[in-house]
N, C-alpha and C positions, 0 to 999 in steps of 0.2 A: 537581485536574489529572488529565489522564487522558493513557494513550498506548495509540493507535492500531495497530497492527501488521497489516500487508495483502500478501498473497501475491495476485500477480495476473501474467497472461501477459505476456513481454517487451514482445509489438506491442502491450500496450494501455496501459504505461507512461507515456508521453509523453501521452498522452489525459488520463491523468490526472490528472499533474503541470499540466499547465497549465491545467486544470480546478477544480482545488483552488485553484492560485493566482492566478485569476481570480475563486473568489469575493470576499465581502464577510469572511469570516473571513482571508483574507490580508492586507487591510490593518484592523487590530484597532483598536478606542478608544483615546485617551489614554492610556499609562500602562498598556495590559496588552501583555506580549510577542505578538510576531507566533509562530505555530506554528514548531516544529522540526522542517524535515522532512530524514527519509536514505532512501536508495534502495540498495539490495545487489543485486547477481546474485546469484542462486542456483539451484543445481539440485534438481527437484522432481518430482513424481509426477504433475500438474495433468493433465487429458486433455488431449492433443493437438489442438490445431484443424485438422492435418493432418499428411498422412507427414512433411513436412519438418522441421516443427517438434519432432519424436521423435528423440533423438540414443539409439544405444546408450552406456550407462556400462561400461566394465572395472570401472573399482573398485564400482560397486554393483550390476555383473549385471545390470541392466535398463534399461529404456528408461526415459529420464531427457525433463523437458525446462525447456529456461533460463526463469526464471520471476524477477520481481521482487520481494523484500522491501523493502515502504513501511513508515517508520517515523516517525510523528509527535506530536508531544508537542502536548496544548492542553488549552485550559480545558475545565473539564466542560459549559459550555453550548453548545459548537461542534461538540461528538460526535455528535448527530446530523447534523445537516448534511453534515460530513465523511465521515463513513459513506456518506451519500444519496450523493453527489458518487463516492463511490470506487466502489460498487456497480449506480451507473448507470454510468458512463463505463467503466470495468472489463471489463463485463458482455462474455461472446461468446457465449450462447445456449446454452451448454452447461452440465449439470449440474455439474461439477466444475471452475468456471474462477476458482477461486480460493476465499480466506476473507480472513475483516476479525479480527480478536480487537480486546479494547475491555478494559485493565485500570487501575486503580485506581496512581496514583502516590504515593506517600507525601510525596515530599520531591525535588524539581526545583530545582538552586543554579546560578547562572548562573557560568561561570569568569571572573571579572575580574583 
């Protein structure tokens, strides 16, 4: 099992989400869980895709901007695909509009 973590701009959030769950890894085989996915606000450092999009921060002195943290858990054979999906859809043309990390999960227990 693997989890997914992806910092990506607010406006291209929804692009994604319904992206991902449009593909063919959203509805999964018999018997294996469907992905786990969460979504955070967060504030970040991502370049701007314009003035508006740049908020000043007091508490961190700089120009911040709201960016989304995706987090999804799946099986190691959907990592690529996942990836493809998040870094196509994602994408706004600019050098710094996000990151994907890709780590190694030991042990995923479902709470029943």
């Amino acid at each position: 099992m693997k989890e997914v973590k992806a910092y990506v701009h607010a406006n291209r959030i929804a692009d994604v989400i319904a992206a991902l769950r449009a593909s063919t890894i959203w509805a999964p085989a018999a018997g294996e869980p469907p992905p786990n996915l969460a979504i955070y606000v967060v504030k970040g450092f991502l370049a701007p895709i314009d003035n508006v999009e740049a908020v000043s921060s007091i508490e961190l002195g700089d120009e911040i901007v709201n960016e989304c943290k995706l987090e999804l858990l799946c099986a190691d054979d959907h990592v690529s695909e996942l990836v493809e999906i998040i870094r196509r859809v994602g994408r706004t043309g600019q050098t710094n509009a996000g990151w994907i990390c890709v780590m190694a999960v030991q042990q995923a227990l479902p709470i029943t």
